[in-house]
Structures are given as structure tokens and as C-alpha cells.
C-alpha positions as semicolon CSV with decimal commas, in nm:
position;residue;x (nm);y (nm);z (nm)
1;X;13,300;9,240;12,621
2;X;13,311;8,999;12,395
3;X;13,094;8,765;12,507
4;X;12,841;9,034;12,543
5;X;12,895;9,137;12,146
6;X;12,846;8,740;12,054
7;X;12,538;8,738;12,260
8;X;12,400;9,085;12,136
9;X;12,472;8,934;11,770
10;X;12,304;8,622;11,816
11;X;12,010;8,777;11,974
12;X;12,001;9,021;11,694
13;X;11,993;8,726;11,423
14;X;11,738;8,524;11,614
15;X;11,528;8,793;11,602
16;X;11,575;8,884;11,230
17;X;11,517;8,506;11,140
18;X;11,194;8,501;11,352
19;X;11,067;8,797;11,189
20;X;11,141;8,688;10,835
21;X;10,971;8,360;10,937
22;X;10,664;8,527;11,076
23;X;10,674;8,749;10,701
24;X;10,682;8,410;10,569
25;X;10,430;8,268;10,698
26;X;10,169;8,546;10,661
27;X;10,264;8,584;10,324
28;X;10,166;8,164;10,298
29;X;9,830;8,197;10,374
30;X;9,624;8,354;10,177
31;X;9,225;8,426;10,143
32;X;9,155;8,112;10,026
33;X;8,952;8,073;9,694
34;X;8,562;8,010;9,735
35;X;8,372;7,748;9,544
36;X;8,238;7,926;9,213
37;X;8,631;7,987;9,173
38;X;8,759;7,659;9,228
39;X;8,451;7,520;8,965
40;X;8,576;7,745;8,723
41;X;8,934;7,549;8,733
42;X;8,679;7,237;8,513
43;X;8,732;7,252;8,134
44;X;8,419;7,204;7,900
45;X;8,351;7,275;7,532
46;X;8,433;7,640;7,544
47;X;8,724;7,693;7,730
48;X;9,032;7,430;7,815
49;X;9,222;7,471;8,170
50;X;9,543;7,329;8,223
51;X;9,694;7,363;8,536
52;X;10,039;7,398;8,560
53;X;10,267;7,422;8,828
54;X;10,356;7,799;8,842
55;X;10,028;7,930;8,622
56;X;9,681;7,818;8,491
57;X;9,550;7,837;8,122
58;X;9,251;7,902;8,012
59;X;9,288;7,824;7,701
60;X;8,932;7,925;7,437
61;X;8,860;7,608;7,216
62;X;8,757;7,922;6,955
63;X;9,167;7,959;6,903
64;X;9,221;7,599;6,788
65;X;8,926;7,692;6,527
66;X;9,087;7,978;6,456
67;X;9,446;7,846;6,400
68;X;9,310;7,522;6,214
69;X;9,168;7,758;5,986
70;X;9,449;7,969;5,923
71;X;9,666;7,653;5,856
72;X;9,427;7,528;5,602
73;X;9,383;7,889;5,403
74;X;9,623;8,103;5,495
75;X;9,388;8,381;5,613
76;X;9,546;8,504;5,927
77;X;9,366;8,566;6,247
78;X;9,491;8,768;6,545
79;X;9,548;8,547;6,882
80;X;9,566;8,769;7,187
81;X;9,708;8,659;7,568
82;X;9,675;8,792;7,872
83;X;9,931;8,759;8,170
84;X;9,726;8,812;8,489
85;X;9,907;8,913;8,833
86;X;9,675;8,759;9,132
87;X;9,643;9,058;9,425
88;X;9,851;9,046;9,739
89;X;9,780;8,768;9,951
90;X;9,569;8,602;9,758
91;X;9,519;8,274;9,644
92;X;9,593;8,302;9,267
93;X;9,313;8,051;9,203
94;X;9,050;8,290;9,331
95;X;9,050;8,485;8,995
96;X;8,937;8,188;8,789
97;X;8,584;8,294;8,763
98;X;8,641;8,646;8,597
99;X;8,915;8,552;8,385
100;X;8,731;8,219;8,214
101;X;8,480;8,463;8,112
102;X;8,761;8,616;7,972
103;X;8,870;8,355;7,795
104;X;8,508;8,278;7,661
105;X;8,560;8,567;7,444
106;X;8,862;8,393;7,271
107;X;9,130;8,517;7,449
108;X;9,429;8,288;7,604
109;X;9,460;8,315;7,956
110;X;9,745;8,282;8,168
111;X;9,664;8,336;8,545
112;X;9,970;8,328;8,755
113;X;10,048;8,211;9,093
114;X;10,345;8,428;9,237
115;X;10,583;8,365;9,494
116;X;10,452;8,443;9,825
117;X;10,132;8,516;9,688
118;X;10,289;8,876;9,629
119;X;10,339;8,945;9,306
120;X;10,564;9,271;9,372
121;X;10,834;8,969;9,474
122;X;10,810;8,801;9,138
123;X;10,738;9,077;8,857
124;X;10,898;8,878;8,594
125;X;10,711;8,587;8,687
126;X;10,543;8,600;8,275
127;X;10,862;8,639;8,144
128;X;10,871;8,238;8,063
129;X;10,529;8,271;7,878
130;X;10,641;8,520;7,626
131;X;10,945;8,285;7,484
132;X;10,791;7,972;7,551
133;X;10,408;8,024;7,391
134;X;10,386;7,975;7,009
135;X;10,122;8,108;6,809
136;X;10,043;8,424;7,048
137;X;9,983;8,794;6,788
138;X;9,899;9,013;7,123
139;X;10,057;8,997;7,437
140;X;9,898;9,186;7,712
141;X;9,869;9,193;8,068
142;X;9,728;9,319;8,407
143;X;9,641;9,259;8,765
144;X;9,432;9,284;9,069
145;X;9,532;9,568;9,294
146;X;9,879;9,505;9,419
147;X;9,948;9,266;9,082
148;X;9,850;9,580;8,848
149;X;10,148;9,764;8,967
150;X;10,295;9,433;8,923
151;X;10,143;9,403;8,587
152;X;10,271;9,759;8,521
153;X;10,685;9,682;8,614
154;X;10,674;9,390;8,395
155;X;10,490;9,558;8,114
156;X;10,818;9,822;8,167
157;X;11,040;9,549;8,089
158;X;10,922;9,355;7,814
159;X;10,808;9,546;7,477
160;X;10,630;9,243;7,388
161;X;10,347;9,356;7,604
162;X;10,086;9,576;7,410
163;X;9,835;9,689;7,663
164;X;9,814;9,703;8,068
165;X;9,466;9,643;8,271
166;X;9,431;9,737;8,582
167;X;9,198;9,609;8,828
168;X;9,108;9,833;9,116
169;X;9,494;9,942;9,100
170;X;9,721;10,142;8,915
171;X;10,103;10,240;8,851
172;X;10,410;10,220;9,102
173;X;10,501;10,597;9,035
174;X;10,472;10,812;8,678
175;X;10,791;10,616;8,498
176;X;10,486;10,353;8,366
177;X;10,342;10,681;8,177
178;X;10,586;10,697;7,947
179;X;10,556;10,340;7,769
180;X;10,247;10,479;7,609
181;X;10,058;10,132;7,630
182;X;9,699;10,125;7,578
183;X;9,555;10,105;7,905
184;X;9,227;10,018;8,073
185;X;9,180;10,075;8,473
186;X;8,855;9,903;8,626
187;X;8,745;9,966;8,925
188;X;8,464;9,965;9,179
189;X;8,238;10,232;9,268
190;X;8,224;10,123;9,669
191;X;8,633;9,975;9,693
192;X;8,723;10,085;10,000
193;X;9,072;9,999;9,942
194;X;9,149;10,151;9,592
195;X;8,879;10,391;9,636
196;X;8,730;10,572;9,356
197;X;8,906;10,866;9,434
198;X;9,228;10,745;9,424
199;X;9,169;10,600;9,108
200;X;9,074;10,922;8,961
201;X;9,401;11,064;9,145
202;X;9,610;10,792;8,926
203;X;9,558;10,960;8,589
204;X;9,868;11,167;8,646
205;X;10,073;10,833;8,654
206;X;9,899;10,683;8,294
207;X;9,932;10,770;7,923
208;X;9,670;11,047;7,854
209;X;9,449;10,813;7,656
210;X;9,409;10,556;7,910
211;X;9,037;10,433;7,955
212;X;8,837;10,431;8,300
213;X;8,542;10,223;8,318
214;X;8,342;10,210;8,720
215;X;8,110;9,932;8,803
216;X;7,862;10,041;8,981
217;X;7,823;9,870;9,337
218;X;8,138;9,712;9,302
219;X;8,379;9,660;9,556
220;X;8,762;9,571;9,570
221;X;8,712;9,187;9,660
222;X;8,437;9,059;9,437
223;X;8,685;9,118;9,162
224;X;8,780;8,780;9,274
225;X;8,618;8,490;9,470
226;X;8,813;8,488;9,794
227;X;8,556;8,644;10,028
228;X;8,570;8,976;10,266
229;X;8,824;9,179;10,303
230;X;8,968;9,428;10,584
231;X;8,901;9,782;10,458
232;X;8,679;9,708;10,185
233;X;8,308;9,803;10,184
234;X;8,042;9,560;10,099
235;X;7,910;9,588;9,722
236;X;7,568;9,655;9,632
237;X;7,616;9,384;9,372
238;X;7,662;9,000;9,331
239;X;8,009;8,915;9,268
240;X;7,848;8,744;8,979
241;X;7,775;9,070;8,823
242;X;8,081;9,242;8,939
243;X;8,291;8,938;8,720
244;X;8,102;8,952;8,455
245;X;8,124;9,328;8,388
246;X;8,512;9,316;8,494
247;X;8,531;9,038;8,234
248;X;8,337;9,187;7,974
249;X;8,504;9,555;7,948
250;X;8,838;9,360;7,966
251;X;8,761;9,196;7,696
252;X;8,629;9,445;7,448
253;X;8,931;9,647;7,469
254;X;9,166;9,352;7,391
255;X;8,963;9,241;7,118
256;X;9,069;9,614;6,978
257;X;9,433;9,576;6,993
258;X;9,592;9,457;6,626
259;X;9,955;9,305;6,594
């Protein structure tokens, strides 16, 4: 009997360690980020990225201006971050195009890369940015589908964080509605994963003056550059367009958020 019950339990744990190792190792390989994405990782004249081991920075050369100036007359100017949460299973490079153009606009960037490229296992994952980063007025942050509800628990935790955007995703469950944070929830009008009616059905879970803005022939990949993906529907629009609006809207509502 007992040498059935050792066998039983070692049979048992194999299996539990294979399975964790097969988790593992779909979790490790992610869509992989296309070309346009992994060009965006270049600095130039505009925008400076530094990549770091557990994030990237796109940092706007506007904010040295900005802080040079402020040094030299004392006239303060408002620096805003945002703390971006990659999707699941996806390479957090991928998101480099949108979020650059983000950054164009004179806001720091801080794109993430999360353990297992899940960001639901590593929510506090910008907690490091918030006490190590000088010079930052506005924190803020948000996500691609599964890393906006990411976005959204770590938002919950830290009262630094003034505002939540949500890409094609929303909250975890209705305890995010009572922070009250600005919020802004993009989406596309052909997702087939967080499908326009969903996102509709997620106003019950935000603050009642949270902003919805569609883009029209978007889908729920193109908000990155990591190709197809199961479930989605093709766009009617070049994921050019589809970063540039994301990018854009994202941007005028952080420029509207004071200290």
C-alpha cells in the first residue's frame, strides 16, 4: 500500500511539474514584434530610447527643454509619465510604434516587459518607476487588453497614479470604479476579442465620467505590431493609422491632466 501511495504521489508531481513547464513555456513565447516595432526601439532628435533590462524609455527630447528652462527661470512646467502594461503573450517590444508617437507629444514613456509576458503575474511591475524617476508632475498608466486590467490593479494600489487608459480592455470587476481616476478606454470598431460590445458593457465597472473614443476599422492587434491574432477580425485600416489615432487620443487626454 505504500508503495502504491509513493508511486501515486510521484506520478501526481511529475505530472504537476510537466504541466507547469508546458504553462511555462507557452507563456515564453510570445507573438514576436514585427519590423516597424523593432525600428521604433532607434532614438533620433525627438524622442530618446533607452533600453533597460525590465522596461524601455522613450524619453521626448521636448522634456530636457522643458526642465532646462524651468531650472534657468523658475517657471514650472508639468512633466507627465506613462506606465504601459504590454497584452498577454506578447512581446512587450511590439508596442514601440504607438507609444513613441506618444512620446512625440512630450510625454515620458515607460513600456514594460512583464514576467511571463503576462502582466496579471507582475501588476506591481511600475512600482520601481514611481520612487526611482525624478522630475515626473503626472503619473499615469494603462495597457493593452489583458495589461489594462493590469494597468487598472496597479493604479488600485498606488495613489500616485492620476489617470488609467485602456486599450481594447477594461477593469478586473467594479472595485476599480471607485478610485475615481480619469479614464480613457480605446478601442476598435472590428476587435473581435474585446469587441465593441463588451466595451460598451464595461461602463458599469468605470467612474461615470470615463471617456470612450472607437477607431473606426480597428482591430484588437494593430494596437501593436506583433501580427494576427486568433479571434480577432481583420481591420479595415493600416496599423499605421490604427497607432497613430491610438497614440493621438492618448495623448490629448494626458496633456489635460494638471499636478
Amino acid at each position: 500500500m505504500k508503495r502504491f501511495l509513493k508511486i501515486s504521489l510521484l506520478s501526481l508531481l511529475f505530472l504537476l511539474l510537466l504541466s507547469v513547464g508546458g504553462f511555462v513555456m507557452w507563456a515564453e513565447t510570445p507573438a514576436r514584434p514585427g519590423p516597424t516595432a523593432l525600428a521604433a526601439l532607434e532614438s533620433d532628435e525627438r524622442v530618446y530610447v533607452f533600453q533597460r533590462e525590465d522596461h524601455i524609455v522613450f524619453y521626448p527630447a521636448i522634456c530636457e527643454a522643458k526642465i532646462a528652462e524651468e531650472n534657468r527661470t523658475g517657471q514650472p512646467h508639468t512633466i507627465t509619465a506613462f506606465v504601459f502594461y504590454p497584452g498577454g503573450r506578447v512581446d512587450y517590444r511590439a508596442y514601440a510604434p504607438a507609444l513613441r508617437k506618444i512620446a512625440e507629444e512630450g510625454i515620458i514613456v515607460f513600456l514594460l516587459r512583464v514576467r511571463l509576458n503576462l502582466a496579471f503575474f507582475d501588476i506591481e511591475a511600475g512600482a520601481p518607476l514611481l520612487s526611482q524617476t525624478e522630475g515626473v508632475d503626472v503619473w499615469t498608466a494603462g495597457g493593452h487588453s489583458l495589461g489594462g486590467v493590469a494597468a487598472s490593479l496597479f493604479a488600485q494600489n498606488h495613489p500616485e497614479v492620476r489617470a488609467v487608459v485602456f486599450w481594447a480592455s477594461y477593469p478586473a470587476d467594479e472595485r476599480f470604479k471607485a478610485a475615481e481616476l480619469p479614464v480613457l478606454s480605446v478601442y476598435g470598431t472590428l476587435d473581435g476579442l474585446a469587441s465593441p460590445d463588451r466595451i460598451q458593457q464595461s461602463r458599469v465597472l468605470l467612474p461615470s465620467a470615463a471617456r470612450f473614443v472607437p477607431i473606426e476599422g480597428g482591430n484588437h492587434a494593430q494596437f501593436g505590431d506583433y501580427g494576427l491574432q486568433n479571434g480577432d477580425n481583420l481591420a479595415s485600416i493600416s496599423p499605421e493609422a490604427q497607432w497613430q489615432q491610438a497614440a493621438q487620443v492618448t495623448a490629448s487626454f494626458l496633456q489635460t491632466l494638471s499636478p
